[in-house]
N, C-alpha and C positions, 0 to 999 in steps of 0.2 A: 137434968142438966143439958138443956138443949141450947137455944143460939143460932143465930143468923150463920150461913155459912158464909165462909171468906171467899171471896174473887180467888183461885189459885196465882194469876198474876202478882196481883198485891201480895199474898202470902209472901211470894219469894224474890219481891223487891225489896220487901220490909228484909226478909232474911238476909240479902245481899249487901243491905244498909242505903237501898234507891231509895227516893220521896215518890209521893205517890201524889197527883193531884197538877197545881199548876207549877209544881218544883222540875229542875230539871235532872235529867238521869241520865249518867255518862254510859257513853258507846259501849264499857267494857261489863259494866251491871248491866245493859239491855242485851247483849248478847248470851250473856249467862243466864239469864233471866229467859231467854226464847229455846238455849241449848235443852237447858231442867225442860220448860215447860211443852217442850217438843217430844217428848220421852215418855211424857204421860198414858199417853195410849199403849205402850211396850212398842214393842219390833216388828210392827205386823206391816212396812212397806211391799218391803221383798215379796212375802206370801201374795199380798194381795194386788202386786202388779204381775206377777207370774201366772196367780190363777188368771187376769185378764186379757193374758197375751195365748196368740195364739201358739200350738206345737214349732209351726214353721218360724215364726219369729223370735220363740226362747233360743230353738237350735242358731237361728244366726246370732241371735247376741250372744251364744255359750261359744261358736266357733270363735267367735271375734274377740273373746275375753282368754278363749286357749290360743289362737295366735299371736295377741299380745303378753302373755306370760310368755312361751316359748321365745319370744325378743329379746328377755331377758337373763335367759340361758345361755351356756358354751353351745358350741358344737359337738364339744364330747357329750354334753349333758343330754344335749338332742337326742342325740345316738343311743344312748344308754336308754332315753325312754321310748324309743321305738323299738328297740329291740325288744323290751320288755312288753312292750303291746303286743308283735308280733309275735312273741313265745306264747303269750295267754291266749291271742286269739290261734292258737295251734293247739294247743294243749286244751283247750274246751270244742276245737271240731273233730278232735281226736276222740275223748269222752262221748262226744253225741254218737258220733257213728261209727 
């Protein structure tokens, strides 16, 4: 029971109800159609722009991504998570020495 394999494209036009060929296919089936078939591969951007980057430049994009979270907090919220940094980094140079 073998058979030509399908285009994955085609598979999931047909599925979305697109034409395939010289028919036309609306903006919101080709976007659907690119979302599914972008997915194929899994999740593996993240990993593999991270392994490509170097130490010095993940630390500025992670600073720049903790600066703009923290934009989005009170000031008490701030507070309350420095503080909490500062007690763990106390309580672990305590431990060490």
């Amino acid at each position: 029971m073998g058979g030509a394999k399908k285009n994955p494209a085609a598979v999931v036009l047909g599925q979305l109800g697109g034409t395939r060929g010289k028919g036309k296919v609306s903006k919101e089936v080709r976007r659907a159609a690119a979302s599914i078939l972008g997915r194929q591969g899994g999740l593996k951007g993240g990993k593999a722009r991270a392994a490509a980057l170097s130490a010095e430049e993940r630390s500025a994009i992670s600073s720049k991504a903790g600066k703009a979270r923290m934009k989005t907090l009170t000031a008490k919220r701030r507070r309350e998570i420095a503080r909490l940094a500062i007690k763990t980094r106390w309580d672990r140079a305590k431990a060490a020495g």
